[in-house]
Each structure stands twice: as structure tokens, then as C-alpha cells.
C-alpha positions as a printed NumPy array, in Angstrom:
array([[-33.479,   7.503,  55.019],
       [-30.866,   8.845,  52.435],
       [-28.941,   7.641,  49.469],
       [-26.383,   9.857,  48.549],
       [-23.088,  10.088,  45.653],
       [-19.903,  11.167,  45.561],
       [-17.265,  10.788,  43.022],
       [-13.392,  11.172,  43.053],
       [-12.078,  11.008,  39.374],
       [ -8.518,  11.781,  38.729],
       [ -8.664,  11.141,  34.64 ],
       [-11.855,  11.659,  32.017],
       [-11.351,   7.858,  31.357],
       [-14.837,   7.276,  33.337],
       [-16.483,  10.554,  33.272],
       [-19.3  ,   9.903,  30.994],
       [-20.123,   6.693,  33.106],
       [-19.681,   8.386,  36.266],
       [-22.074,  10.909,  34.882],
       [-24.569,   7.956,  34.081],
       [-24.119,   6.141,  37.285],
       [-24.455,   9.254,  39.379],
       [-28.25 ,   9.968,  37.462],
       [-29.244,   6.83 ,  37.819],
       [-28.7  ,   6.33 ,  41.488],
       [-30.662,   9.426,  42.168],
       [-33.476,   7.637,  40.729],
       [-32.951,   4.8  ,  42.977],
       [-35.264,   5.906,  45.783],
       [-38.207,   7.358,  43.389],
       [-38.765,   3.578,  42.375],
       [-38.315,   1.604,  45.927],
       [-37.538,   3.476,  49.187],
       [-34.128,   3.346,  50.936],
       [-34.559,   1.766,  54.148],
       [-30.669,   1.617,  55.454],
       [-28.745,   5.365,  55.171],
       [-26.556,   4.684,  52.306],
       [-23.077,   6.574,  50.521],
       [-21.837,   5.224,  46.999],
       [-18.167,   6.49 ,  46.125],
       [-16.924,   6.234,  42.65 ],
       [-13.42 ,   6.657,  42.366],
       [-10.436,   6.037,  40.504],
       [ -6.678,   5.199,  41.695],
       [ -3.598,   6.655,  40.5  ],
       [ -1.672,   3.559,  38.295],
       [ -5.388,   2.222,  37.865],
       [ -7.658,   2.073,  35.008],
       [-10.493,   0.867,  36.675],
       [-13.455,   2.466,  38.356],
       [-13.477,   1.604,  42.012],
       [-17.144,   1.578,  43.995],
       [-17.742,   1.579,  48.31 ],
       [-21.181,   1.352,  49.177],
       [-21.64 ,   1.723,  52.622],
       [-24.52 ,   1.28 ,  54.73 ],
       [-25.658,   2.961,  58.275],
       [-26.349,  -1.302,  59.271],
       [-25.35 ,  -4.261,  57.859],
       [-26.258,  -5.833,  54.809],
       [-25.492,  -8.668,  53.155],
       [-22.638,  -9.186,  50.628],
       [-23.285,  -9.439,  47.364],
       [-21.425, -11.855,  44.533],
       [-18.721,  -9.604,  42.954],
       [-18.36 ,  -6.71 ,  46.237],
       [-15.538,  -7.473,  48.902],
       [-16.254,  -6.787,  52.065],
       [-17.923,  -5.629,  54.603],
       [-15.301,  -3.571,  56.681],
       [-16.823,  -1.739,  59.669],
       [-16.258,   1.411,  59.851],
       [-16.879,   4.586,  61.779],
       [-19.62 ,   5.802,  59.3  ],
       [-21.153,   2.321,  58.387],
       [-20.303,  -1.039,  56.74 ],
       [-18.828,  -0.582,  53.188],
       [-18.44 ,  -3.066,  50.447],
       [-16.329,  -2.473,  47.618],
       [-16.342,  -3.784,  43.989],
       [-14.124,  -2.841,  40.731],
       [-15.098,  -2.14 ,  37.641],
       [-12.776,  -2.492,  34.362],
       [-14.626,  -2.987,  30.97 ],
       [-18.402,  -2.511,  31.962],
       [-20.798,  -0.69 ,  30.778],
       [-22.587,   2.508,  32.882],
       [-25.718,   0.304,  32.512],
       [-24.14 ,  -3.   ,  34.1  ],
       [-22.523,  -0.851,  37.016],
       [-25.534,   0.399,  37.181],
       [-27.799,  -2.648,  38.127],
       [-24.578,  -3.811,  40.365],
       [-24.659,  -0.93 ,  42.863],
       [-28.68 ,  -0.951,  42.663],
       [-28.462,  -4.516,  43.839],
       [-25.817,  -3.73 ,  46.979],
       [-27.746,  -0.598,  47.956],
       [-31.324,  -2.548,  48.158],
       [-29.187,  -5.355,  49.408],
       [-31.051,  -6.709,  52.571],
       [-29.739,  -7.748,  55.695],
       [-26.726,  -9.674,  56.917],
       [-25.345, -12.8  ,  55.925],
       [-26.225, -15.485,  58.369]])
């Protein structure tokens, strides 16, 4: 199974936290092992000052207070979730919890 990052920046604004985020989730798996195939996206919007997150899983999961979603599509089932005045630690813990997140709502 597989966890892997991506980022889309278009402004420094978040580049330190991206940074941090980014290490961080490759550390995920050492600790607990990744049981559902799973791409995190950080990206920003133009107009936007936030930091923008998809997490999307190979299978369901469940969702997650705070994350929208899931929308099906071709490569999985993303949730999304925004981020404005966090810290890279808070993020942090949020996308741990949607990427160990278990299975569906029922």
C-alpha cells in the first residue's frame, strides 16, 4: 500500500508549512501501516489565502469532522478540507487522522 504527496503552491505564503506537512506525512507509514492506497494534495487557489488539502483514498473511508466530501472519482474517493490560520503541526494531525481514517460511514 502507498501514501504519497504532492503540492501545487502558487505563492511562498505556505511554503514553510507545506515543507513541514510534506516531512511529516512521509513518516506516516514508519509509525502505523497504510492499509488503503492514499494521495494528499496541498494546494493553493488563485484569489485564496488559504491552503487547500484532497486526500483521496483507493476505497472508501469515512468522513472526518472538518473534510467535505467524499466525491468519487476515477482515481479514488477524495475529501477535502481548508486550512486558513493553522499551524503545520495542527494540519498535520488533521490529514494523519483522514489518511488512517477507517472505513465508510454507515
Amino acid at each position: 500500500m502507498g501514501l504519497k504527496t504532492s503540492h501545487k503552491c502558487l505563492t511562498k505564503v505556505w511554503a514553510a508549512d507545506v515543507a513541514a506537512v510534506e516531512a511529516a506525512i512521509s513518516q506516516f507509514a514508519v509509525h502505523r501501516p497504510v492499509t488503503n492506497d492514499c494521495q494528499v494534495v496541498l494546494f493553493e487557489l488563485e484569489r485564496d489565502e488559504h491552503l487547500h488539502v484532497n486526500v483521496t483514498h483507493k476505497r472508501p473511508t469515512r468522513t472526518l469532522r472538518g473534510w467535505a466530501g467524499p466525491a468519487k472519482l476515477p482515481g479514488g474517493f477524495v475529501h477535502n478540507r481548508v486550512f486558513a490560520d493553522s499551524e503545520a503541526v495542527d494540519i498535520i494531525g488533521e490529514i494523519r487522522r483522514m489518511v488512517f481514517a477507517d472505513g465508510p460511514q454507515v
